[in-house]
VEXVEXTOR-53852 format. One line per field, with one value per residue (C-alpha): residue number from 1; residue in three letters; chain; x, y, z. Coordinates in nm, 4 decimals, padded with zeros to 6 digits. Layout:
residues N
pos [NUM	...] $
code [ALA	...] $
unit [A	...] $
x [X	...] $
y [Y	...] $
z [Z	...] $
END
This chain:
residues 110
pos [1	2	3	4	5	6	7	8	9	10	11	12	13	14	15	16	17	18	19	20	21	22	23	24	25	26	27	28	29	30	31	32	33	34	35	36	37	38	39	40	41	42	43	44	45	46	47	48	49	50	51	52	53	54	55	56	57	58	59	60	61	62	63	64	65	66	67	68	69	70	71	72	73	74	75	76	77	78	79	80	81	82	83	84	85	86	87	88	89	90	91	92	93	94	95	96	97	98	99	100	101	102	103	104	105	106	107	108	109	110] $
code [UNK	UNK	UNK	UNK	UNK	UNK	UNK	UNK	UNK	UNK	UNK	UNK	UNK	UNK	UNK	UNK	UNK	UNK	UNK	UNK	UNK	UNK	UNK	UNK	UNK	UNK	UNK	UNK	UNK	UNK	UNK	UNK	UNK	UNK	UNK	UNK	UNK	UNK	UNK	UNK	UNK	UNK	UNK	UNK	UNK	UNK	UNK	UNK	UNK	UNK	UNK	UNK	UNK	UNK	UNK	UNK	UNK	UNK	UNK	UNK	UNK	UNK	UNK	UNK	UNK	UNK	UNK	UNK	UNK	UNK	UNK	UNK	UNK	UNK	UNK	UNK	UNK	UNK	UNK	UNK	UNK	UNK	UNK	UNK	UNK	UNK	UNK	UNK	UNK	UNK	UNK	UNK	UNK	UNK	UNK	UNK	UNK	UNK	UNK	UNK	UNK	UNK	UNK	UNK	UNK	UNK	UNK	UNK	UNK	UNK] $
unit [A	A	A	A	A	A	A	A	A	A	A	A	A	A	A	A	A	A	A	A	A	A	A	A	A	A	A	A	A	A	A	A	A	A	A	A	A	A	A	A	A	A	A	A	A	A	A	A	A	A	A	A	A	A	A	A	A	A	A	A	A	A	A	A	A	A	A	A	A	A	A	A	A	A	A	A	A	A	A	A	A	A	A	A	A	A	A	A	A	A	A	A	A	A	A	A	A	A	A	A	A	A	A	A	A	A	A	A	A	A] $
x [08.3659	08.5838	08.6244	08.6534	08.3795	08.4703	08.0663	08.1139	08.2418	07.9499	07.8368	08.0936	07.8277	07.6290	07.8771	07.6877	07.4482	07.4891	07.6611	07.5749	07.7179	08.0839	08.0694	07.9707	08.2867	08.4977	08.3427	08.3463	08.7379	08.7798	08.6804	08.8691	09.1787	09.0970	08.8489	08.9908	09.3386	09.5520	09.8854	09.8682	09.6652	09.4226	09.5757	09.9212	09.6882	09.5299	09.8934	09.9385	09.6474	09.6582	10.0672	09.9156	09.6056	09.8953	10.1336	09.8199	09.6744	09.3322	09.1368	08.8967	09.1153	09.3524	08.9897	08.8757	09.1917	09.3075	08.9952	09.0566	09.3788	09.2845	08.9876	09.2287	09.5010	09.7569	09.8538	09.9769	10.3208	10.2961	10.0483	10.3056	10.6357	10.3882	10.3450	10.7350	10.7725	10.5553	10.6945	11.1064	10.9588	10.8133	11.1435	11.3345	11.1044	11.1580	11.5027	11.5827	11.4387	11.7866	11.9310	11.7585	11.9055	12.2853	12.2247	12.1732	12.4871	12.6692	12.5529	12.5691	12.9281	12.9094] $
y [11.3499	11.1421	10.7433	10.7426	10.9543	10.9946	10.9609	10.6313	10.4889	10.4721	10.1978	09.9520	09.7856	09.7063	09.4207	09.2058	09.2356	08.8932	08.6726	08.8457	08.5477	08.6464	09.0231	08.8936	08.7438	08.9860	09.2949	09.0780	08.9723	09.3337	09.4876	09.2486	09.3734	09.7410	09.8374	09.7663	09.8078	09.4797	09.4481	09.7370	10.0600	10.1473	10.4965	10.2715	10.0896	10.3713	10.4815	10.1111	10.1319	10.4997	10.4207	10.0656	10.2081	10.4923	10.1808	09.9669	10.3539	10.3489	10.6215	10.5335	10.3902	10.7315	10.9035	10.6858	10.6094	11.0101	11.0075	10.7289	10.8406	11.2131	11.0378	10.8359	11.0937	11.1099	11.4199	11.5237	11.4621	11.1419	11.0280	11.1649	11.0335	10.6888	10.7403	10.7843	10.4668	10.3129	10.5031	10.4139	10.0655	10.0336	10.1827	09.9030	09.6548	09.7444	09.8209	09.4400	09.2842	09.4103	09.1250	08.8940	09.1074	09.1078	08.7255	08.7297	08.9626	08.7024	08.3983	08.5882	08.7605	09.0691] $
z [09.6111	09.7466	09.7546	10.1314	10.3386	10.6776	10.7822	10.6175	10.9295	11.0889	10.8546	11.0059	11.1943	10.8624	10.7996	10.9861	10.7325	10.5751	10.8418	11.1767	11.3844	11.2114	11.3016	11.6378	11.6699	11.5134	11.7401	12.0528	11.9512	11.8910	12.2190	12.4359	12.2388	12.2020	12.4420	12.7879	13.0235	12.9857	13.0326	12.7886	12.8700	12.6148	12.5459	12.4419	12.2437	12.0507	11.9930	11.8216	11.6326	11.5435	11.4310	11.2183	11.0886	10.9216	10.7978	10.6350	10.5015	10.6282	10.6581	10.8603	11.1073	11.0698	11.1832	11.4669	11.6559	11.5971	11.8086	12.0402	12.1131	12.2358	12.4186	12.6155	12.7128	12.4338	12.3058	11.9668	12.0064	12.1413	11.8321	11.5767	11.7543	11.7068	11.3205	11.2470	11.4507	11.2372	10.9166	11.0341	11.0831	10.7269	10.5931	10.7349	10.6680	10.3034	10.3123	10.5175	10.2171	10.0296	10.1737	09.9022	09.6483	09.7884	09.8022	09.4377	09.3559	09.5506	09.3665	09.0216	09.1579	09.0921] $
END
């Protein structure tokens, strides 16, 4: 077995179990974003998602905007080109935070 079950996704809805007027807002908030053309077309969104929903390592996510983004046009080498952008972004996210350490060499001259 695994920790995450991809039929587990259909239980998203269930988190309105306890405060139902929150979920309301979150899932109203959410299709606004997601679920229409703005100044962004939902397959460019479903790219976005598909590339964060890689970055923050969610399964789920990885499932349902994989999905999404077939559903709304994208091919396959449009969604991977989207994950490296996300991966080369992570990379230099990490790798920008070397600038704290250089300012330490400096103040410690080394």
């Amino acid at each position: 077995m695994h920790y995450y079950e991809s039929k587990d996704l259909k239980k998203f809805g269930d988190i309105k179990k306890f405060r139902p007027e929150l979920a309301k807002k979150f899932f109203d908030y959410y299709s606004s974003v997601t679920g229409e053309d703005g100044a962004l077309s939902k397959r460019e969104k479903s790219l976005i998602a598909l590339a964060v929903a890689h970055a923050k390592q969610c399964p789920y996510c990885i499932d349902a905007y994989t999905t999404q983004c077939l559903e709304t046009g994208a091919n396959p080498e449009q969604m991977m080109e989207a994950v490296h952008v996300a991966a080369a972004m992570d990379a230099g996210i990490d790798l920008v935070h070397a600038v704290q350490m250089l300012n330490v060499l400096d103040k410690v001259g080394a």
